[in-house]
C-alpha positions in Angstrom: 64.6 169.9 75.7 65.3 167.8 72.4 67.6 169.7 69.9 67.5 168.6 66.6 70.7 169.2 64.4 70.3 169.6 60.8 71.8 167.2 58.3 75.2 168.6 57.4 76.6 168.7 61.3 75.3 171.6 63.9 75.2 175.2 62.7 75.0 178.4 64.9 71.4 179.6 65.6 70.8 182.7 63.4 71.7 186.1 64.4 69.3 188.7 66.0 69.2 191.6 63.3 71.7 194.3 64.4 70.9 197.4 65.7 72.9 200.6 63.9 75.1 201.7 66.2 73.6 205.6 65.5 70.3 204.4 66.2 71.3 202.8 69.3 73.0 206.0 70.7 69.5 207.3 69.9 67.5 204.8 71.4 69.7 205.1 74.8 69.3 209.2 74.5 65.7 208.7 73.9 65.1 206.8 77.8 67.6 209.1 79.5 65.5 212.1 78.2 62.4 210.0 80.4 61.0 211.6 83.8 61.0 208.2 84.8 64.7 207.2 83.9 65.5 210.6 86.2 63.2 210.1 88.7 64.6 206.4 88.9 68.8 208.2 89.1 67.3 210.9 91.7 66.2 207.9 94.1 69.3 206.3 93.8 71.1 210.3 95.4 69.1 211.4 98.1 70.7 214.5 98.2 70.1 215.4 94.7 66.6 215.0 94.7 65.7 216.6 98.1 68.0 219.4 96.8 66.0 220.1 93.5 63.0 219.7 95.8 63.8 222.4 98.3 64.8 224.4 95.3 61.1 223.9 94.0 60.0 225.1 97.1 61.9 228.3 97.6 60.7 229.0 93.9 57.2 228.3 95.6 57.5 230.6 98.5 58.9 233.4 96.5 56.0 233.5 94.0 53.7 233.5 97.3 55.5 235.9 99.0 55.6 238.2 95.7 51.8 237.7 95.2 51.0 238.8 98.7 53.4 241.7 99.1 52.7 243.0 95.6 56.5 243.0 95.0 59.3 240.9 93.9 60.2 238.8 96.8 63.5 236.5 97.2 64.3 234.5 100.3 67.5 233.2 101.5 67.6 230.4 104.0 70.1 229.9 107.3 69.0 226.7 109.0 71.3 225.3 112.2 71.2 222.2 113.4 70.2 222.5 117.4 72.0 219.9 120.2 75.4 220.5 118.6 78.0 223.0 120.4 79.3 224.8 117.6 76.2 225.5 115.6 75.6 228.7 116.9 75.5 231.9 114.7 79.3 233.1 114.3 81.4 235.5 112.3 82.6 232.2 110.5 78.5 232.2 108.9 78.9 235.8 106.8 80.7 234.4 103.8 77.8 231.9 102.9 75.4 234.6 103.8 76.9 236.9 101.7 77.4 234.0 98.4 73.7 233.2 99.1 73.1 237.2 99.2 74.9 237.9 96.3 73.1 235.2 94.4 69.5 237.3 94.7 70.8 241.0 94.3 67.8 243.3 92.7 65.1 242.4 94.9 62.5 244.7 96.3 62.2 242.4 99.3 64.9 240.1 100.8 63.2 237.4 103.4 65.7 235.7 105.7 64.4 232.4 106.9 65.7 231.4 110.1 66.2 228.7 112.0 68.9 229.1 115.0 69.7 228.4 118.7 71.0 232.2 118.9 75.1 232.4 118.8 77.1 235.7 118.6 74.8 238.4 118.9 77.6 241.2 117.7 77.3 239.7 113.8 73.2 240.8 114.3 73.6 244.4 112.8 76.3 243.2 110.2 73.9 240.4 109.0 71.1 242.9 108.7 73.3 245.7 106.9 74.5 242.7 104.5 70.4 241.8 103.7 69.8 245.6 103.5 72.1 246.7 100.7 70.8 244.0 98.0 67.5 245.9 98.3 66.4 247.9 95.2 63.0 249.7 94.0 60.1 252.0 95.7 59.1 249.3 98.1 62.4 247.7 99.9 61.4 246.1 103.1 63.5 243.0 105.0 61.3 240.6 106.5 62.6 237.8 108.7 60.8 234.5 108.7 60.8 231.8 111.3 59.6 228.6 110.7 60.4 227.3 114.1 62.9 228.5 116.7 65.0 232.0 116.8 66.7 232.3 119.6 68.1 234.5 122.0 71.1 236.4 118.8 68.5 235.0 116.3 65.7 237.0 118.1 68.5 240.3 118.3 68.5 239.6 114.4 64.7 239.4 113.9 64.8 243.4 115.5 66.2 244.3 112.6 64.0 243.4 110.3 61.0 245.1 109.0 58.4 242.8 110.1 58.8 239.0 111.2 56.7 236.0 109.7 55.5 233.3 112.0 53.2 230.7 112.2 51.3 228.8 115.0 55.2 226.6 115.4 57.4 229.5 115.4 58.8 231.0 118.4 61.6 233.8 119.4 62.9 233.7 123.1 64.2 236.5 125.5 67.8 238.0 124.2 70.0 237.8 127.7 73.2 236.1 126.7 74.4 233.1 127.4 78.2 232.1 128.6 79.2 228.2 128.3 81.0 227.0 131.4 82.1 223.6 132.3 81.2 221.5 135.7 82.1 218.3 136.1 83.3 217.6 132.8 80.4 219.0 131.3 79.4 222.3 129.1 76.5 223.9 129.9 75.2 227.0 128.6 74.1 229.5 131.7 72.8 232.8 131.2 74.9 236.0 132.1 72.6 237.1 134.4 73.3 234.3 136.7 76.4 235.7 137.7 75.6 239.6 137.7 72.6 238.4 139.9 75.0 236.2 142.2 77.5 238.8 142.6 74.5 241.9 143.2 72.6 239.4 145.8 75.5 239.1 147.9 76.6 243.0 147.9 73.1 243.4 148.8 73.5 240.8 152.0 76.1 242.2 152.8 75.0 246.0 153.1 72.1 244.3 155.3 74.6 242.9 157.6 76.6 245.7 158.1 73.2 247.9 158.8 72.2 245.1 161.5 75.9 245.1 162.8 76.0 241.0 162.2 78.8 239.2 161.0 79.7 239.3 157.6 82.9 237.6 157.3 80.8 234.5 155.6 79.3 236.8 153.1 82.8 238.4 152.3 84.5 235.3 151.4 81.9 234.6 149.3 82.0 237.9 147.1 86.0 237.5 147.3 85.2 233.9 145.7 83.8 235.4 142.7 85.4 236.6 139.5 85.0 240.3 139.5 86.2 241.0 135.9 84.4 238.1 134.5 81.1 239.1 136.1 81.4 242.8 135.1 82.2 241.4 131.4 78.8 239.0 132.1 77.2 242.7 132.8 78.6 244.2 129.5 77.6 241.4 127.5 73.7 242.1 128.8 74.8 245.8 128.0 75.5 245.2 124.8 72.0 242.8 123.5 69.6 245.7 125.1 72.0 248.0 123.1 71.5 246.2 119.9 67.9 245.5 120.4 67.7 249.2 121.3 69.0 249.9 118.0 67.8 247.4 115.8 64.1 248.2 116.6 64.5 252.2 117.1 66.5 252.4 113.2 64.3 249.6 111.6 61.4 247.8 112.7 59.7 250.8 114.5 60.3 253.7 112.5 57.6 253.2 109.8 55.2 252.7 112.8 56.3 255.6 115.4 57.7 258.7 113.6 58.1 260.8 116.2 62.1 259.9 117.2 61.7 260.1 120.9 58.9 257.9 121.0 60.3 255.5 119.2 63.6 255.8 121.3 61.1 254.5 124.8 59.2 252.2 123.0 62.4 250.8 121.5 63.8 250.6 125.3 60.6 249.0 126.3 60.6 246.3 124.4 64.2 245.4 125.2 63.1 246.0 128.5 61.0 243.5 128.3 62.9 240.6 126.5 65.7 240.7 129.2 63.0 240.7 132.1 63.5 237.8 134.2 60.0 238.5 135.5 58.5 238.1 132.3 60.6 235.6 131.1 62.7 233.3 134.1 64.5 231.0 131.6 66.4 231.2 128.4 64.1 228.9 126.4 61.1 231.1 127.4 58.6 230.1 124.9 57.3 233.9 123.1 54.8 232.7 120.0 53.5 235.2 117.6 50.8 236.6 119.3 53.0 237.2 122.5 55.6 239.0 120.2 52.5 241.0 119.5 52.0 242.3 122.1 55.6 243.0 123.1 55.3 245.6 120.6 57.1 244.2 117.2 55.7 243.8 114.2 54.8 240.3 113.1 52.8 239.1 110.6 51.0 236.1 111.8 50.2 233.3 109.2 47.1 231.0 109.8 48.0 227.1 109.8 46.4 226.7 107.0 47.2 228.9 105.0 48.9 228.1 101.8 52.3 230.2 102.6 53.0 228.6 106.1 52.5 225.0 104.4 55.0 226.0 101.8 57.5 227.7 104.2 56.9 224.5 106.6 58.0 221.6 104.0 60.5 223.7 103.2 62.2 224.0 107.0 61.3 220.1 107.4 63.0 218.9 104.6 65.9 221.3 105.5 66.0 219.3 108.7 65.7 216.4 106.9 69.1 217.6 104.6 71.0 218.0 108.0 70.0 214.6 109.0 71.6 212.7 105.8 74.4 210.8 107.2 77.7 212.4 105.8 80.9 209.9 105.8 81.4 209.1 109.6 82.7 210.8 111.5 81.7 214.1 110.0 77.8 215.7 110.4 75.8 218.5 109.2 75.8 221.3 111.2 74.7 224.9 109.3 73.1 224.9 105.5 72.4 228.2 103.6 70.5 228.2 100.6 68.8 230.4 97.9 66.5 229.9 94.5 69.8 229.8 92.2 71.4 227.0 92.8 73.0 227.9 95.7 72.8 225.3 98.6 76.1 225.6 100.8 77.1 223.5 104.0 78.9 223.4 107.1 80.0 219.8 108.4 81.8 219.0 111.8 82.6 216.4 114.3 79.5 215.4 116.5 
C-alpha cells in the first residue's frame, strides 16, 4: 500500500462523525429489546432458557387441562431423579410443596405431576391434605398425573387423588415397602415382605416337624437367627401402606363412584389387596400401566399417544429430566425439582 502524505508534513485521517452519546444509549436499548439479541443471551444460560421453556409448557398444559375439564386447572410439578439414594419422597419435600402450592391457591383443580421412585409413604396423606385445601369453587377435584414412573409411596399418593392421568409411558407399581439393608458393602433396597415371609416360612417348617416328630433343632436355630422386632416392625410397615391405601381410596378416589360406605370400605380393601399381592405382582418394579390400573379398580383417565395433552405433559417431564441432568459445580448434582406456572422452579442438590 502506497501512502501519499500531503504537502505541509502528515496529518491525521479525518474523524468518523460522532455518535451522541443519548443516541447511542438508544441505539444499544434498541438491539437488547431484539428476540434475537435474547434468544442469543438465553443460549449462552442453559438453565434460563430451558426454565422459561418448561414455564411455557406448564402455561400449555394448564390451558389444556382447563379446556378439557371445563374448569380452571393449575399443576404443580415434583420430579426425582431415580439411581440416587436419597431421592426418595421424604418429610424434608413438604416445604417446596407447600411454596409451589402456595404459589397456585384459588384453583378449582390442582394436578400433581409426578415423577418418583416411591420414598416415605407416611407424608402420602399430608401431601394430599396439603393439595386439598388450595381447592376452591363448585367443581374441586385433585388429579395426579404421571408422566412416567410412580412408585411404590408415589402409587400410595396417587390413591388419594381423584383420578390419575397416564399415558401409554406411565406406570405405578405394587405399594409393599421397601427397607435398605447393606451386604457386602453394598445398599440394596429389599422389600418388607422378604423378611415377614422368611420368618412365617420357617414357623411353618417347623410346626411340620414337630407334627412328623423330626428334628427341628436346624430349623430353630434358624428362627433364633432372625431379628424378631425388626421383622414384626417389617410386618407393621406392610400394615401401615394397606392402611393408607385403605384410606386414601375409601375417603377420596372411590367415594364419587361407590356411595354406599360399606361398599366402598371392600372395594377399597380389595384393591389394596391386590397391590400388595405377591401373586399378582412378585417384584417391586412390577410394571401396572393404565389399563391394568383399570382394572384394579381406580380411576384413571387414559390419554391416547397422540393426543395433544400427553405430548404437552411429555416435553414437559423430558425436559425436566433434562434440568436434572445439567451439570451443577462438581461435586454437587440434581436430585428433586418442584415447579409451578409462577415463577416458581425450586431444587434439591446433593453428593452423587
Amino acid at each position: 500500500m502506497i501512502q501519499i502524505t500531503p504537502k505541509g508534513g502528515p496529518t491525521s485521517p479525518p474523524a468518523s462523525p460522532a455518535i451522541p452519546p443519548n443516541d447511542a444509549i438508544a441505539v444499544q436499548a434498541k438491539i437488547q429489546q431484539t428476540p434475537i439479541f435474547m434468544a442469543v443471551l438465553n443460549e449462552l444460560n442453559v438453565n434460563v432458557d430451558q426454565f422459561n421453556r418448561r414455564q411455557r409448557l406448564i402455561a400449555d398444559i394448564e390451558t389444556a387441562l382447563s379446556k378439557k375439564y371445563g374448569c380452571k386447572n393449575r399443576l404443580i410439578s415434583y420430579v426425582l431423579r431415580f439411581g440416587h439414594i436419597r431421592t426418595s419422597m421424604s418429610t424434608q419435600d413438604i416445604p417446596s410443596i407447600e411454596t409451589a402450592l402456595t404459589s397456585i391457591s384459588g384453583a378449582e383443580q390442582i394436578n400433581l405431576l409426578i415423577h418418583s421412585p416411591g420414598g416415605d409413604g407416611t407424608i402420602a396423606e399430608k401431601l394430599i391434605e396439603m393439595c386439598r385445601t388450595r381447592l376452591v369453587g363448585n367443581n374441586q377435584k385433585l388429579r395426579v398425573i404421571v408422566p412416567n414412573l410412580a412408585k411404590s409411596a408415589a402409587t400410595i399418593l396417587a390413591l388419594g387423588a381423584d383420578e390419575i392421568l397416564m399415558g401409554h409411558l406411565s406406570e405405578l407399581g405394587p405399594i409393599d415397602p421397601q427397607i435398605t439393608i447393606v451386604v457386602s458393602q453394598m445398599t440394596q433396597w429389599v422389600s418388607a415382605f422378604a423378611f415377614v415371609e422368611a420368618r412365617d416360612k420357617l414357623v411353618t417348617a417347623i410346626e411340620t416337624a414337630i407334627k412328623k416328630r423330626q428334628s427341628a433343632v436346624a430349623l430353630l436355630q434358624q428362627l433364633a437367627g432372625l431379628n424378631i422386632p425388626f421383622t414384626d416392625e417389617m410386618e407393621n410397615q406392610i400394615e401401615f401402606s394397606k392402611k393408607t391405601a385403605i384410606t386414601l381410596l375409601n375417603k377420596y378416589m372411590l367415594k364419587m363412584r361407590v356411595k354406599d360406605n360399606r361398599k366402598r370400605a371392600i372395594m377399597a380393601a380389595d384393591i389394596a389387596d391386590k397391590l400388595l399381592s405377591k401373586q399378582l405382582f412378585p417384584v417391586h418394579g412390577h410394571y401396572i400401566g393404565g389399563a391394568t390400573a383399570k382394572q384394579l379398580g381406580l380411576e384413571v383417565d387414559l390419554l391416547d399417544k397422540d393426543d395433544e395433552l400427553w405430548q404437552l405433559i411429555w416435553d414437559y417431564y423430558i425436559r425436566c429430566e433434562v434440568q436434572m441432568n445439567i451439570p451443577l459445580q462438581p461435586p454437587m448434582i440434581k436430585t428433586k425439582l418442584f415447579e409451578s406456572g409462577n415463577q416458581i422452579s425450586l431444587i434439591t442438590q446433593d453428593m452423587p
